[in-house]
C-alpha positions as CSV (number, residue, x, y, z in Angstrom):
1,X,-39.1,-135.5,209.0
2,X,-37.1,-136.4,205.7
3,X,-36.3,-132.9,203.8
4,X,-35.4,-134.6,201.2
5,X,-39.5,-135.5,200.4
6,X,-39.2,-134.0,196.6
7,X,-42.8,-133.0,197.2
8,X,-41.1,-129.8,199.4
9,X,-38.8,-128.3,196.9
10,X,-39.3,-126.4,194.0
11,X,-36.4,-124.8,192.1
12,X,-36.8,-121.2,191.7
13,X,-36.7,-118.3,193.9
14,X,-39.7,-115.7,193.5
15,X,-37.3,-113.3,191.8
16,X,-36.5,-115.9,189.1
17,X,-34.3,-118.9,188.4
18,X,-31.2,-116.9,187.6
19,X,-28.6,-116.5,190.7
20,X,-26.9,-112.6,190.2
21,X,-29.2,-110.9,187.5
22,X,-28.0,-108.8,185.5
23,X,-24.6,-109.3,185.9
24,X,-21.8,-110.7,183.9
25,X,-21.6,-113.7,186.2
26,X,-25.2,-115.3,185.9
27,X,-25.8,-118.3,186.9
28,X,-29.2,-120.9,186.3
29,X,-30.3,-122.9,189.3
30,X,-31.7,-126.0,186.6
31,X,-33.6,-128.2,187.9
32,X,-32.3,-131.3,185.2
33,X,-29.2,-131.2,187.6
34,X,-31.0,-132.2,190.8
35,X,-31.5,-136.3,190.9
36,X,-33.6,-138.6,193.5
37,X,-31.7,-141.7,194.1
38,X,-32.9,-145.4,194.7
39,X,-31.2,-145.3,198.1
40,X,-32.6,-141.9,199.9
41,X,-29.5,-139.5,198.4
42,X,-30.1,-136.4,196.2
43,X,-27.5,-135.3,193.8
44,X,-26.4,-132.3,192.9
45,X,-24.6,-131.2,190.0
46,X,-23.4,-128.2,187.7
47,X,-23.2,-128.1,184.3
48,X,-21.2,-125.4,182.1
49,X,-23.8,-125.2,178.7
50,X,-26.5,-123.5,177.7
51,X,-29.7,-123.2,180.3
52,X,-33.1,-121.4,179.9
53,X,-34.0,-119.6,182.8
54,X,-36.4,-116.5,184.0
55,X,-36.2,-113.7,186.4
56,X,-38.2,-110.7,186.9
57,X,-37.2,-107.3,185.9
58,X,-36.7,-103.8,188.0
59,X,-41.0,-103.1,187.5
60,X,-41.2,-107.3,188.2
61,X,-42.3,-108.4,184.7
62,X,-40.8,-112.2,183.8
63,X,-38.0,-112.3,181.3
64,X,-37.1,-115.5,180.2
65,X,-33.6,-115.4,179.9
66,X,-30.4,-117.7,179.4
67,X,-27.2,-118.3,181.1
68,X,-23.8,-120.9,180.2
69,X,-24.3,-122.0,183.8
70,X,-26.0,-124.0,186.0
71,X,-26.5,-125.8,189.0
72,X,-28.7,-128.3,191.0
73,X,-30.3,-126.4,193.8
74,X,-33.8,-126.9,196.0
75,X,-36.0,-124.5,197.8
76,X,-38.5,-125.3,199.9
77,X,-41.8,-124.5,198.9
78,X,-44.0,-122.0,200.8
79,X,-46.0,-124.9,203.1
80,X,-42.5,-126.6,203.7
81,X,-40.5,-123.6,205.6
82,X,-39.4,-124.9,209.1
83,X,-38.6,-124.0,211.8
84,X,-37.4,-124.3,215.7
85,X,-35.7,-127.7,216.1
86,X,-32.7,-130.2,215.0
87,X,-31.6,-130.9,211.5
88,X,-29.3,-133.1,211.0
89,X,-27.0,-133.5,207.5
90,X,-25.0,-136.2,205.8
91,X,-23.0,-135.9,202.6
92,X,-20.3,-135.7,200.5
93,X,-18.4,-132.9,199.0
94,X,-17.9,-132.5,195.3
95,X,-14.0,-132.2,194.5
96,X,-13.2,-130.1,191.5
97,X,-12.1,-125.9,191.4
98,X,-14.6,-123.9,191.6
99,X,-16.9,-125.6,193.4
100,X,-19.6,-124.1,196.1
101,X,-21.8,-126.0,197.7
102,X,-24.3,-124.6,200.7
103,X,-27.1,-125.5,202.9
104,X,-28.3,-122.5,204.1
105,X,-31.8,-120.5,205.5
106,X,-33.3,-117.6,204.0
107,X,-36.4,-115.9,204.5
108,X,-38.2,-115.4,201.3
109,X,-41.6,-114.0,202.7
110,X,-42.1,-110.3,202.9
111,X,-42.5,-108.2,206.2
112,X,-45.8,-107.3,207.6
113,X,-48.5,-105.8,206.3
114,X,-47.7,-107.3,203.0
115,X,-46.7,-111.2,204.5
116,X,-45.7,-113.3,207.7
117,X,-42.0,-113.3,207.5
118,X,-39.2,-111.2,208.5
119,X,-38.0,-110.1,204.5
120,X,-34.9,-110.8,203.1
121,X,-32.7,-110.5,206.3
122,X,-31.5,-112.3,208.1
123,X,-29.1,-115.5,206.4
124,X,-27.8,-118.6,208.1
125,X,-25.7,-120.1,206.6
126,X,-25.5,-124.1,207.8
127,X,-22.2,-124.8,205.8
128,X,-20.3,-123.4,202.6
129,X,-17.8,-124.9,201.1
130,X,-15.4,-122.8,199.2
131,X,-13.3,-124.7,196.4
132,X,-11.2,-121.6,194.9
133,X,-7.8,-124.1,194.2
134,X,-7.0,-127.5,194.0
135,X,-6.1,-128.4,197.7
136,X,-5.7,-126.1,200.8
137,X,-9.8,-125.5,200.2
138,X,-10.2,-128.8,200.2
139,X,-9.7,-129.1,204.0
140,X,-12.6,-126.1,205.7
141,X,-16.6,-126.0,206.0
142,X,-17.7,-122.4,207.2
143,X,-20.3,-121.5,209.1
144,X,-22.0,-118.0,208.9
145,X,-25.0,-115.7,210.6
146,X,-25.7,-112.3,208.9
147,X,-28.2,-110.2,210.2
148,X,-28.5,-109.1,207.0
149,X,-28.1,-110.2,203.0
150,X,-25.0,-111.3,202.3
151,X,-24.3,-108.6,199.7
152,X,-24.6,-106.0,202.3
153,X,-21.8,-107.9,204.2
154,X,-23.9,-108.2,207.4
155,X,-21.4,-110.7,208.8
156,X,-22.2,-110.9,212.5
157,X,-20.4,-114.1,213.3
158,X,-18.9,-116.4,210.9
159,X,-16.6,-120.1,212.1
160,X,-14.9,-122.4,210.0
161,X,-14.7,-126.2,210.7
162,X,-10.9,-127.6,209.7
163,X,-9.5,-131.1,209.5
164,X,-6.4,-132.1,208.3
165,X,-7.2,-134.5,205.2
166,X,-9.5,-133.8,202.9
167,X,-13.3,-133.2,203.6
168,X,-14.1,-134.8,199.8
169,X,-12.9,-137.9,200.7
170,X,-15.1,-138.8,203.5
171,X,-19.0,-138.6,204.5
172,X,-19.6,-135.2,207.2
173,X,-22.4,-135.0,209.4
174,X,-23.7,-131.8,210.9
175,X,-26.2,-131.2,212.9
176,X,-27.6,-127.7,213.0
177,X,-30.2,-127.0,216.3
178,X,-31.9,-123.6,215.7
179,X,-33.9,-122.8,219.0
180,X,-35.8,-119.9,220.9
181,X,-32.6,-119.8,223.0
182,X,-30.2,-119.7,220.4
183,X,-28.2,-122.1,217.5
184,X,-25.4,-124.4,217.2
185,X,-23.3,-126.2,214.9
186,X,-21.8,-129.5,215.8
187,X,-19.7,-131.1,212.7
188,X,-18.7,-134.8,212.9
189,X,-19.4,-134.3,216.7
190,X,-17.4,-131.2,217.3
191,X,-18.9,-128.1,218.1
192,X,-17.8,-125.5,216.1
193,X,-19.9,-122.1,216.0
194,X,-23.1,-121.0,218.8
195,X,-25.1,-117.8,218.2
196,X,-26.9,-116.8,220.5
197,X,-30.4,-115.3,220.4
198,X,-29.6,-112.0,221.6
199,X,-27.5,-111.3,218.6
200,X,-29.2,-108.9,216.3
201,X,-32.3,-109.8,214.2
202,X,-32.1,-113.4,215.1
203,X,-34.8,-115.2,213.1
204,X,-37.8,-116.6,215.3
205,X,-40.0,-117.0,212.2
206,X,-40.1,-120.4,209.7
207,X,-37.6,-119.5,207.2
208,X,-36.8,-121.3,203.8
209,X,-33.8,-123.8,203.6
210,X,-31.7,-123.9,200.6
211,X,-29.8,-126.6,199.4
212,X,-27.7,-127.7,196.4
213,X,-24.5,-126.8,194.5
214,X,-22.7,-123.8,193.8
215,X,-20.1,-122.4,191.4
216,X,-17.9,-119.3,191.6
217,X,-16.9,-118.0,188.9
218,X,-14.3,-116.2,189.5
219,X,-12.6,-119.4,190.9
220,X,-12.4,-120.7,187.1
221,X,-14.0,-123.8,187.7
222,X,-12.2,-126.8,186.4
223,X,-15.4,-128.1,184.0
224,X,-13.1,-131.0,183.2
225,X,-13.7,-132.7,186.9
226,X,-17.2,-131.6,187.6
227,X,-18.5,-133.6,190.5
228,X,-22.1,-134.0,192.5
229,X,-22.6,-132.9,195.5
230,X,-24.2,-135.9,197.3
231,X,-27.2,-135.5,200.4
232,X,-27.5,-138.8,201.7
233,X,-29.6,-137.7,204.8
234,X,-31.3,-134.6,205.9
235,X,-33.7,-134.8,208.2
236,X,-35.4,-132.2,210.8
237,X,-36.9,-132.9,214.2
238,X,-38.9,-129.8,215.5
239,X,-38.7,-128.9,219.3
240,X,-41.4,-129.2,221.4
């Protein structure tokens, strides 16, 4: 299955388009900065001027709203959550400061009575990449599973992939296998982080996948060397 079908994503979460809320570090995932390519890719960028966004406020009214940053980010819609089986990744890594690209799992339905998934917790995160300077980031993918959201720190196990020139400057594939029995990471065919599925709330429902790029703020992002961040494959194969 391609996941990168644009019929599967939308670009909005259900609490809004703006990443932190309500804070002085708002960010707006815009969909402008997400572009289908002739040859299969999807690009991601970021984008430091004004973008109209919404989110919902603490009794869940929508408030359109603004923020001075964006990004390109997908979500897949509520008949394209997936589940048990193989995914497997190709891209490239924007290189500029500041930069934070992710593919990553979340489940956005609520718990029983009220809907079929498992609520917010847990995350997986399938890669990060964290650009705080100009080199020594340039070199690390982490991997992470929290049983719970990420602003709780609910870190159970988290594994970082390292080579020794920079990851911008070449392709990476990863392949992600999420099964009853457990997951794995394997990055440019090494295997770098397992969970197994004893570990505490591991997800056995269809959850969402997230992709697209990232900015942290606090990194001062270098908005002189923006770059894309480039899927040229992603595709899922579920078990049987």
């Amino acid at each position: 299955m391609n996941l990168l079908d644009k019929t599967r994503w939308t670009y909005s979460f259900p609490w809004g388009s703006i990443i932190n809320p309500d804070t002085d570090k708002e960010i707006c995932i815009n969909d402008q900065l997400v572009s289908y390519h002739p040859d299969g890719s999807v690009h991601f960028g970021c984008s430091n001027a004004i973008c109209n966004g919404w989110k919902m406020d603490k009794n869940w009214n929508v408030i359109k709203t603004t923020s001075n940053w964006s990004v390109g980010s997908v979500i897949s819609k509520e008949d394209s959550r997936t589940h048990f089986g193989t995914y497997r990744f190709v891209f490239r890594l924007p290189n500029f400061r500041g930069s934070w690209p992710a593919i990553w799992f979340l489940d956005l339905h609520p718990l029983p009575p009220k809907g079929d998934g498992m609520g917010m917790p847990p995350e997986t995160d399938v890669f990060e990449h964290f650009r705080k300077d100009g080199f020594f980031t340039r070199f690390h993918l982490t991997h992470s599973f929290h049983e719970g959201p990420t602003y709780t720190n609910n870190t159970i196990l988290s594994k970082t992939y390292w080579k020794l020139w920079p990851l911008d400057l070449n392709d990476i594939e990863l392949v992600f296998t999420w099964l009853p029995s457990g997951m794995t990471w394997v990055v440019n065919g090494k295997n770098t982080m397992t969970v197994p599925s004893a570990t505490p709330n591991y997800p056995l429902r269809p959850m969402n996948l997230i992709m697209g790029a990232g900015l942290g703020l606090d990194w001062k992002p270098n908005v002189g060397q923006f770059e894309d961040f480039v899927i040229s494959r992603a595709e899922y194969y579920p078990s049987v």
